[in-house]
C-alpha positions as CSV (number, residue, x, y, z in Angstrom):
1,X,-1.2,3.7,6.3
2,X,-3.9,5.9,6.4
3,X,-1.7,8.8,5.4
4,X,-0.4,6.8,2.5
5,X,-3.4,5.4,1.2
6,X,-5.7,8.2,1.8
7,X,-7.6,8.3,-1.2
8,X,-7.9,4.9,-1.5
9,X,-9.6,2.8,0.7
10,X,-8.4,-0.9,1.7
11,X,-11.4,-2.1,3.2
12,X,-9.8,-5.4,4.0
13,X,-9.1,-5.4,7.8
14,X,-6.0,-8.3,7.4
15,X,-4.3,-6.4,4.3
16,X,-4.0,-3.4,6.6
17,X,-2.9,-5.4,9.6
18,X,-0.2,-7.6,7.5
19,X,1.4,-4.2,6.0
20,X,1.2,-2.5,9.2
21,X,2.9,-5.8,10.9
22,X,5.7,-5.9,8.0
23,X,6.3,-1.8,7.7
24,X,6.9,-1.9,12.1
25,X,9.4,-4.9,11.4
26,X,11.2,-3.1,8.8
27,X,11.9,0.0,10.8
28,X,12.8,-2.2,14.3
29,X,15.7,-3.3,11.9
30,X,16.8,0.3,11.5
31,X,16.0,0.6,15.1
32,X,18.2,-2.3,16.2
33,X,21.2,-0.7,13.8
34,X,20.8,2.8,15.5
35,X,20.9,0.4,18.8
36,X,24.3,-1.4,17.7
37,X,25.9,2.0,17.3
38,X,24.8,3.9,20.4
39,X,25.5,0.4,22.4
40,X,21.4,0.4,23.7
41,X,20.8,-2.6,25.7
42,X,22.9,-5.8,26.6
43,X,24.4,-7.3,23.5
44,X,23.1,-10.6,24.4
45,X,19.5,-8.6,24.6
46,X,20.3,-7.0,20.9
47,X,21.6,-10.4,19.5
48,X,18.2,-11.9,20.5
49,X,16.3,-9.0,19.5
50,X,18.0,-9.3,15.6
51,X,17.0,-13.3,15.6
52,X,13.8,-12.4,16.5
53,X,13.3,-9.7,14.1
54,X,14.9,-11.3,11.1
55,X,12.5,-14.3,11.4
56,X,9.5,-12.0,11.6
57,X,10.8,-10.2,8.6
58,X,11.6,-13.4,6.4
59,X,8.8,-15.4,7.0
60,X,6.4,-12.4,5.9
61,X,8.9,-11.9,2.8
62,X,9.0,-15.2,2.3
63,X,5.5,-17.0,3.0
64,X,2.9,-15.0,4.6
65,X,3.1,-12.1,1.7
66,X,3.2,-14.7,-1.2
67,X,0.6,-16.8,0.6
68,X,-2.1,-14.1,1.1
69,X,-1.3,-12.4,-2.4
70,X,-2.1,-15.6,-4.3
71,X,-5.2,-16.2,-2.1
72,X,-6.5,-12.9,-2.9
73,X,-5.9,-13.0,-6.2
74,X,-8.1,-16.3,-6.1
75,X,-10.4,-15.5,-3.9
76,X,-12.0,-12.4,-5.5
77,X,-12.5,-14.7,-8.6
78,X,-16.0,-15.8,-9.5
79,X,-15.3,-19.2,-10.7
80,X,-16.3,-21.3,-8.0
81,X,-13.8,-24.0,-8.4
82,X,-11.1,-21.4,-7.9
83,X,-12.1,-20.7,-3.9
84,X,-13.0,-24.9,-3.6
85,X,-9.2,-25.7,-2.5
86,X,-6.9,-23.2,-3.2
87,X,-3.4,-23.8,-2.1
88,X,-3.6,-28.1,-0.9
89,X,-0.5,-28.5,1.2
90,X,1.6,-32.0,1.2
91,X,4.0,-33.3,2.8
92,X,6.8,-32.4,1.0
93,X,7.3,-29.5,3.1
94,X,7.0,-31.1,6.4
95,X,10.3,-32.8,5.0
96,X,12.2,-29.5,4.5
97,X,11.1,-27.7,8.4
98,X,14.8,-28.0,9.1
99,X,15.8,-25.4,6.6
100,X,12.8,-22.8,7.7
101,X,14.4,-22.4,10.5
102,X,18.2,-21.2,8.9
103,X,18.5,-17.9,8.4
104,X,21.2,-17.3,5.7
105,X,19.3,-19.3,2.9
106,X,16.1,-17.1,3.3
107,X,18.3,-13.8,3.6
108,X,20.6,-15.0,0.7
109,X,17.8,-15.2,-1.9
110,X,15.7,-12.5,-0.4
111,X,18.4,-10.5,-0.5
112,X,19.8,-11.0,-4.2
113,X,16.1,-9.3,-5.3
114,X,16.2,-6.9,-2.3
115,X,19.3,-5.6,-3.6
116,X,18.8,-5.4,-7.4
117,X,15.3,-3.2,-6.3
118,X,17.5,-0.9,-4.7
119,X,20.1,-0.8,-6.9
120,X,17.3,-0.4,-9.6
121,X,16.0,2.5,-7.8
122,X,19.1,4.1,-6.9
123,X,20.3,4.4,-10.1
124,X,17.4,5.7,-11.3
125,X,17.3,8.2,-8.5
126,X,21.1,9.7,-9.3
127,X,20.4,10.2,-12.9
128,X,16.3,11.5,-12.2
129,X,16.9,13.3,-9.1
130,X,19.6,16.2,-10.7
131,X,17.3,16.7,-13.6
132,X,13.8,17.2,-11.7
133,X,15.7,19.5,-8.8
134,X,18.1,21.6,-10.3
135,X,16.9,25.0,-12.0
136,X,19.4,24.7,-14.8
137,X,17.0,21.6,-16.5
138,X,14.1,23.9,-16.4
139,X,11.8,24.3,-19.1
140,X,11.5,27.7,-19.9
141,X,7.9,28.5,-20.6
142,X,6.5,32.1,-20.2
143,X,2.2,32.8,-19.9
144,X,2.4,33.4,-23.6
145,X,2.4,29.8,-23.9
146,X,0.4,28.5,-21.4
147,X,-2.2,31.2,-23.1
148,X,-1.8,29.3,-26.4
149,X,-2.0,26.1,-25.3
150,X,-5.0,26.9,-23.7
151,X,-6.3,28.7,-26.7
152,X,-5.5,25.5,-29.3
153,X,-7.2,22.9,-26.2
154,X,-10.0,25.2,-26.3
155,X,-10.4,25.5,-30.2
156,X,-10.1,21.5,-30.3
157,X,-12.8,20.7,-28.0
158,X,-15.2,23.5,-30.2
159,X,-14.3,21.3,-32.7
160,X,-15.6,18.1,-31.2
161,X,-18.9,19.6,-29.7
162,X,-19.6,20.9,-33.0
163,X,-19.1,17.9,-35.2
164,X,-20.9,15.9,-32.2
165,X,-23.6,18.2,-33.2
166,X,-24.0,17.8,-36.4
167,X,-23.8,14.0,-35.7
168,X,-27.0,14.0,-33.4
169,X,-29.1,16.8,-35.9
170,X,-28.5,14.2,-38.4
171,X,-29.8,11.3,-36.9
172,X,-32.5,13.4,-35.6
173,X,-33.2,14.4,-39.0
174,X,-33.4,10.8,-40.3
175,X,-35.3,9.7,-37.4
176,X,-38.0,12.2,-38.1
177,X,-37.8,11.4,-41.8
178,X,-38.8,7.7,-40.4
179,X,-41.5,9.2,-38.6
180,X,-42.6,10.8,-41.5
181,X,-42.6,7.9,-43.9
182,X,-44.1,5.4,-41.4
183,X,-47.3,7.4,-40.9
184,X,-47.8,8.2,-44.8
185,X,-46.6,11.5,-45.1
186,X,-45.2,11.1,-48.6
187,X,-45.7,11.9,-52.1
188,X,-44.6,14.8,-54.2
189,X,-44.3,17.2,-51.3
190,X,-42.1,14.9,-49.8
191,X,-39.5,14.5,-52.6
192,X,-39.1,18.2,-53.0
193,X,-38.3,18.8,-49.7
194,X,-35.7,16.2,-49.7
195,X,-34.3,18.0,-52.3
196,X,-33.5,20.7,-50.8
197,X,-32.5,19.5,-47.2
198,X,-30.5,17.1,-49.0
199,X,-27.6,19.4,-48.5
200,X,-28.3,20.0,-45.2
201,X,-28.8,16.3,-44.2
202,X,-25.7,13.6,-43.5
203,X,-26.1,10.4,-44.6
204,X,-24.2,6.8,-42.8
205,X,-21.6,7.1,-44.7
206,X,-21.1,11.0,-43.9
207,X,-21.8,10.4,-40.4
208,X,-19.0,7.7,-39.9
209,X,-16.5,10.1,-41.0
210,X,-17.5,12.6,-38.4
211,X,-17.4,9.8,-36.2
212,X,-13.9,8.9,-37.1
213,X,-12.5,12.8,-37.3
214,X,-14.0,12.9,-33.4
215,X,-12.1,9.9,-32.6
216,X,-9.3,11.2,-33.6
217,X,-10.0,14.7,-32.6
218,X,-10.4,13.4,-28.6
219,X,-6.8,11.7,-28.8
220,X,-5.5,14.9,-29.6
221,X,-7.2,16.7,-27.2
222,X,-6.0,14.1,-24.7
223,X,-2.4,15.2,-25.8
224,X,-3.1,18.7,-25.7
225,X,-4.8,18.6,-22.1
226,X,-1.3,16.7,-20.9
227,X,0.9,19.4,-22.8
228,X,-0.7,22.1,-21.0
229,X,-0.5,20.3,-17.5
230,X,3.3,20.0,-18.6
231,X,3.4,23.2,-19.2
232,X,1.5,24.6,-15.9
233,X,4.2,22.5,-14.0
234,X,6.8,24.3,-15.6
235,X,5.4,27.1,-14.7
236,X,5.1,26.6,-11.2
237,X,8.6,25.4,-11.1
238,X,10.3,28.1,-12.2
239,X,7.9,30.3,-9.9
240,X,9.1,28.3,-7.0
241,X,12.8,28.1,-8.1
242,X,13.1,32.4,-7.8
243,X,11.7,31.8,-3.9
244,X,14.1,31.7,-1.2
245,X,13.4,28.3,-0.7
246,X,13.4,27.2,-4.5
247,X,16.9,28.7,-4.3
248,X,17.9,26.9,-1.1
249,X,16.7,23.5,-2.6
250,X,18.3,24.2,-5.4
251,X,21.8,24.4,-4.1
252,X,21.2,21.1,-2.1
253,X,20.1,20.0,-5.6
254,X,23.4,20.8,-6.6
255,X,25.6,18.9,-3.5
256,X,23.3,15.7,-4.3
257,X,24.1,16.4,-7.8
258,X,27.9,15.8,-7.0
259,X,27.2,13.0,-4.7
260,X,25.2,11.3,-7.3
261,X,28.1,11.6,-9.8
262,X,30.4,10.3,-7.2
263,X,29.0,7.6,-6.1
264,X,28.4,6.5,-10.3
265,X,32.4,7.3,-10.7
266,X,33.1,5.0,-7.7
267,X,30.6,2.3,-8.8
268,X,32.3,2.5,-11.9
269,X,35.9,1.8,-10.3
270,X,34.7,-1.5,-8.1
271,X,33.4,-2.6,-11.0
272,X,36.4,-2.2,-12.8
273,X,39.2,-2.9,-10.0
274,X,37.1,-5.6,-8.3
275,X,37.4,-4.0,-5.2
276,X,34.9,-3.2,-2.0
277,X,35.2,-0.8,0.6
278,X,36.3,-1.7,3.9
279,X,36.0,1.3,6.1
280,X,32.8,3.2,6.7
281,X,32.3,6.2,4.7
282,X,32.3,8.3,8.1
283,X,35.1,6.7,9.1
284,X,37.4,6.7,5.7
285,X,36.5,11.0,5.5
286,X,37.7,11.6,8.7
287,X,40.8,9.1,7.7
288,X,41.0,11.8,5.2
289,X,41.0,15.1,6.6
290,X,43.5,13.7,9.5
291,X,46.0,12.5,6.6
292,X,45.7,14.9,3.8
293,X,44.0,17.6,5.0
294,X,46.0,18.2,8.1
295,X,43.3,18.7,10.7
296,X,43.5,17.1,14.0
297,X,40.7,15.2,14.4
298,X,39.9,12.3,17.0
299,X,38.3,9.6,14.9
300,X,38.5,6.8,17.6
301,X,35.7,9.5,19.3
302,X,34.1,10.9,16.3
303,X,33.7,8.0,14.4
304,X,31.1,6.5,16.4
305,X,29.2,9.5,17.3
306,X,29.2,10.9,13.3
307,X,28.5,7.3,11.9
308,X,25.4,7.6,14.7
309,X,24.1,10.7,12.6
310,X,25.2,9.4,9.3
311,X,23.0,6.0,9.7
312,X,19.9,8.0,11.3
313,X,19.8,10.4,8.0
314,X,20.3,7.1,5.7
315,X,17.2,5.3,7.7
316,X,14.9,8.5,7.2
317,X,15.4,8.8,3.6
318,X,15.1,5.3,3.2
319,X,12.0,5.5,4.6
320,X,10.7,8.3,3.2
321,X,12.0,7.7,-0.6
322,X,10.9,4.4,-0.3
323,X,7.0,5.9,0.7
324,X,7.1,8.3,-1.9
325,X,7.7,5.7,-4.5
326,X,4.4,3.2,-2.9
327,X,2.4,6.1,-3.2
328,X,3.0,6.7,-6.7
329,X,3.2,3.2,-7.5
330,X,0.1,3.3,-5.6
331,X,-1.9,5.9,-7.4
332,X,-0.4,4.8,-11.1
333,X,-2.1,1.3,-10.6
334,X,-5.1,1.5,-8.3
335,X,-7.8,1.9,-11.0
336,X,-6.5,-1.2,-12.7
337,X,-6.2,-3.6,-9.7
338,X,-7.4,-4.5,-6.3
339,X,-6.1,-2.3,-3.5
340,X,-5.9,-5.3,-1.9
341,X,-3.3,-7.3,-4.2
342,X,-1.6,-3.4,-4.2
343,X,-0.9,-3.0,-0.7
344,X,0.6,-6.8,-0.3
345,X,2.7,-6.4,-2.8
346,X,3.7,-3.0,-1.7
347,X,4.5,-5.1,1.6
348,X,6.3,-7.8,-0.1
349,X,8.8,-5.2,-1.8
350,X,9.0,-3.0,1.3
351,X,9.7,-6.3,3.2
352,X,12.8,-7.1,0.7
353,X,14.2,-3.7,0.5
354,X,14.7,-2.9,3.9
355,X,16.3,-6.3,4.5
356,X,18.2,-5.8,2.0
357,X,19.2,-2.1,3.1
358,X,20.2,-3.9,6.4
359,X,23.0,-5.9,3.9
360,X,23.9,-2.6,2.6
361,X,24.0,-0.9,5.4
362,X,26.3,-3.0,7.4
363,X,29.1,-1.1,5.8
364,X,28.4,2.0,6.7
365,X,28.5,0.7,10.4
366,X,31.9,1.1,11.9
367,X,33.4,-2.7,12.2
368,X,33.6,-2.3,16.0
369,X,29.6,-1.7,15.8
370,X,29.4,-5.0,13.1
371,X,30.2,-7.9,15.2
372,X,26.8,-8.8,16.0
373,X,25.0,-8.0,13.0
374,X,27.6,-10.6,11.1
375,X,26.6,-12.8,13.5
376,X,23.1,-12.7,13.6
377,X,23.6,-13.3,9.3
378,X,25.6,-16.1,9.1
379,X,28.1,-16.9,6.7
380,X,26.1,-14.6,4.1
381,X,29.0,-13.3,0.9
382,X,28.5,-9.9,2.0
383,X,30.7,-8.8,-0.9
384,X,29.0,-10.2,-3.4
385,X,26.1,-8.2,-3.0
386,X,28.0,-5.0,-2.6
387,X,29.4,-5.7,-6.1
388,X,25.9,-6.9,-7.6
389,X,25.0,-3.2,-6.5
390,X,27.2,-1.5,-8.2
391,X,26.8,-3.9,-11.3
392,X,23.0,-3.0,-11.2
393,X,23.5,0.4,-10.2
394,X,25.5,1.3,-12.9
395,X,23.8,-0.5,-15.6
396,X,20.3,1.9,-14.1
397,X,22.0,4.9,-14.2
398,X,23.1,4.5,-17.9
399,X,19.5,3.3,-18.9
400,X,17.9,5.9,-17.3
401,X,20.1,8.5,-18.6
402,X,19.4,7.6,-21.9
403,X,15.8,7.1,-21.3
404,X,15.7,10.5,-20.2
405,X,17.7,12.0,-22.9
406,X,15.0,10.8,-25.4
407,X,12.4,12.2,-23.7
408,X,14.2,15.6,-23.5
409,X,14.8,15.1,-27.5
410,X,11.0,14.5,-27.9
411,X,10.1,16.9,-25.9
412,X,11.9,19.6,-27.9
413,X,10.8,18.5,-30.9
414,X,7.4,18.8,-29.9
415,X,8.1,22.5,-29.1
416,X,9.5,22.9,-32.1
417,X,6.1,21.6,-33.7
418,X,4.2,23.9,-31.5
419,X,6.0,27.2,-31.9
420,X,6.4,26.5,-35.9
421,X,2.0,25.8,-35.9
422,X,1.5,29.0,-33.5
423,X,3.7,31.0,-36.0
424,X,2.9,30.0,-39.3
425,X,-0.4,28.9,-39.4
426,X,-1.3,26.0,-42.2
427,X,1.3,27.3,-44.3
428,X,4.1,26.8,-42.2
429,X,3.1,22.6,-42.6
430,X,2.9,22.0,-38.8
431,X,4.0,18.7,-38.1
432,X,3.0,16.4,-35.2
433,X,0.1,16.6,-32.9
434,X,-0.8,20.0,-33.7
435,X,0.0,19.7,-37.3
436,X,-2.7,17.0,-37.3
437,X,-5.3,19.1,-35.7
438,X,-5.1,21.6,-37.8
439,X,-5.4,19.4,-41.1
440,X,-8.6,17.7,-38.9
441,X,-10.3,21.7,-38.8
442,X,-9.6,21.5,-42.2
């Protein structure tokens, strides 16, 4: 938590201790998955080790998160009222304690937004993923432009300093002029010299103006500052992409790519068809090099030992995407809210997603490896969540494709507008941002 929080600091010694508790329970479950495929422990021992850790997970996910959210939320408000008697408690629940105790209504619902985060995310991730990794989406920007941004940031914040400026000589000017009158200082003298600064001098009126053009002067500087950070990134990507490792990643970039489009296609046929795998995916290759490749291949040995591998590489990028995403989350949001109410709700999500991953996941387990797994979930519709995934995941993908094909249109037609302004000048009519500073010199 440190690591992931690091430049932010939860002072709150029960926040940290809550998302430390739920982040160890999430990973036993990968734990006791790895365990069900490499046969660690006694079954009986494992079975009791899943109860166990399914009830820690759900009643964080369920009541402690929720619980302690709200409370925070209530308790760092002023209003005294508001911290009197927060939550009063009746005995309505006492009535329903024989259903905290089941595990497949808790998992059911926890599960149905569990998946539909990860579905959400998924999607996202096969669309985003190939366009941020692969060299072929690259921007290609050269130092001449990074030069000329520079050069037009640069211009527009001489632009602001100077009206700024004149702003402050002017009311300088007027305040001595009060000066001036308040003590006597008048007469003919006076007048004349008016007369002449008059030209020099800015009245209300001409000082609201500047006051307006440096309003809108700032927002475009804003825009320019974030165009040249785009541009520096650009930079730096393409630098990295002609390294030996840029082009390493780049070609794993590529065999994601293809399993990215795979797994929309298939998505797209179990939506279709109505149909949901039955054999693991280590499993059902192997099945397929055997029969239509023609290589020998034991699966009754390899199976286990390959889905083993194939689970441990799903639970570390699980883990680690799933990180990567708090901390941006984390760092989007944390000047807006509590850390506090940030790192329980970063809890509460974590808390869903891995339990729902373990939903997911079950299929990728080979079915001799699933017995106790479907027992320790009950009569839980295991299909049904493996086709809201790829109803969800499908219906992300498109979204974000289309999201991201605007931005690419806006982002070339902001180009556009920059390399017609840097070309032409004025008379060229630059449009957009640019086009606007330019009339603002003016």
């Amino acid at each position: 938590m440190e690591k992931l929080f690091k430049d932010y600091e939860v002072r709150n010694g029960l926040v940290r201790i809550v998302f430390a508790a739920t982040f160890a329970a999430s990973c036993t479950l990968f734990e006791m998955i790895i365990f069900e495929i490499g046969g660690v422990l006694d079954a009986s021992s494992r079975w009791l080790h899943w109860k166990i850790t399914l009830y820690v997970m759900l009643v964080h996910v369920i009541a402690l998160l929720p619980f302690y959210q709200f409370y925070i939320c209530f308790a760092e408000r002023e209003s005294a009222w508001l911290r009197r008697d927060q939550f009063p408690i009746n005995n309505a629940q006492d009535r329903a304690a024989s259903s905290i105790f089941a595990i497949e209504p808790g998992m059911g619902r926890v599960g149905v937004i569990g998946v539909t985060i990860m579905a959400i995310l998924s999607g996202f991730g096969a669309v985003n993923s190939p366009y941020t990794t692969l060299s072929f989406f690259l921007r290609q920007v050269t130092d001449t432009d990074v030069i000329s941004a520079e050069k037009k940031l640069l211009q527009t914040m001489d632009m602001v300093l100077s009206k700024k400026k004149k702003i402050l000589l002017a009311q300088r000017r007027q305040q001595a002029m009060g000066e001036q009158h308040i003590v006597g200082v008048g007469g003919f003298m006076r007048n004349m010299f008016n007369k002449v600064t008059g030209g020099f001098r800015l009245g209300n009126e001409n000082i609201g103006i500047l006051a307006h053009e440096i309003k809108a002067l700032e927002t475009v500087m804003q825009q320019l500052f974030m165009d040249l950070d785009d541009l520096n990134s650009e930079r730096e990507r393409i630098k990295y992409s002609k390294t030996f490792k840029g082009h390493y990643f780049n070609i794993l970039g590529y065999i994601f790519s293809a399993y990215c489009l795979w797994k929309v296609f298939t998505s797209t046929l179990n939506i279709v068809f109505n149909r949901v795998g039955g054999a693991d995916p280590v499993t059902h290759g192997l099945n397929l090099l055997v029969h239509h490749v023609g290589i020998e291949v034991d699966v009754t040995f390899w199976a286990p030992q390959l889905s083993f591998v194939f689970v441990g590489v799903l639970v570390v990028c699980s883990i680690r995407g799933l990180l990567i995403q708090f901390m941006k989350f984390f760092r989007a949001f944390s000047s807006s809210l509590s850390p506090n109410n940030i790192v329980l709700f970063l809890a509460h999500v974590m808390g869903m997603y891995f339990l729902s991953t373990v939903l997911m996941m079950r299929m990728s387990v080979p079915p001799q490896h699933r017995t106790i797994i479907t027992n320790v979930l009950g009569r839980i519709e295991f299909n049904f969540y493996h086709r809201w995934f790829d109803v969800i995941f499908l219906v992300s993908a498109i979204a974000s494709g289309g999201f991201i094909m605007i931005l690419t249109q806006l982002q070339k037609q902001r180009d556009l507008d920059n390399a017609i302004w840097a070309g032409g000048g004025p008379s060229a009519g630059g449009r957009g941002v640019l086009g606007n500073t330019k009339a603002l010199y003016d």
